[in-house]
Phi, psi and omega in degrees: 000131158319116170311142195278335189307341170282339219238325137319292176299343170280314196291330189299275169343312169294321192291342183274322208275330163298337157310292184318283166356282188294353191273312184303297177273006165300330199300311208278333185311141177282129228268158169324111184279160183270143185323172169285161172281170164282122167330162179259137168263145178316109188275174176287322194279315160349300182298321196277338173308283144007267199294325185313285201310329193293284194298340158296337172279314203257015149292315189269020167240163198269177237258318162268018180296127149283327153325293215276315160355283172321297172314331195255332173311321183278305167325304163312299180295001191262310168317304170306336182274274183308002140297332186245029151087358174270102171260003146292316165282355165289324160258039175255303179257025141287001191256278180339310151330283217287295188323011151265324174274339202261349185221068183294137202250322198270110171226163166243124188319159171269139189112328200272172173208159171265166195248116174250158188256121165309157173320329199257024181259000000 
């Protein structure tokens, strides 16, 4: 019968070097960060805050600019949002608002105008 002791040792032996192994790259791994703090929450006086600046941009673009259409529109769902208490998205769509007014994206040939349709149309 074969000594057990050789037949033993090798997986002992794997099993330590691979212990060794995992301890050198818990060792070298790049260390934890401490959890995050909990975000600031947002307020309602935040959002209104928000939407004024927004709306002060986009009153300086003229009254048929299609940007300021877009702008005031983006305005509205922002105002709709902090009705409804989300008021991270109320200052999502007050950023929009303003990056509309401050980058008009929307033009119109000259001569063309937009035709907005009332509700009951």
């Amino acid at each position: 019968m074969p000594p057990l002791r050789p037949i033993i040792g090798v997986p002992i032996i794997g099993l330590l070097s691979g212990l060794l192994i995992l301890c050198l790259c818990d060792a070298f791994a790049p260390s934890r960060a401490e959890p995050a703090a909990a975000p600031i929450e947002t307020t309602r006086e935040d959002c209104t805050r928000a939407v004024a600046e927004a709306r002060a941009l986009a009153v300086t673009l003229p009254a048929d600019d299609l940007s300021r259409y877009f702008a005031e529109r983006h305005l509205q769902q922002a105002l709709t949002e902090a009705g409804n208490g989300e008021f991270d998205d109320c200052l999502e769509w007050a950023a929009r608002a303003s990056d509309e007014a401050r980058n008009p994206r929307h033009q119109l040939p000259p001569g063309e105008s937009l035709k907005i349709l009332r509700p009951d149309e």
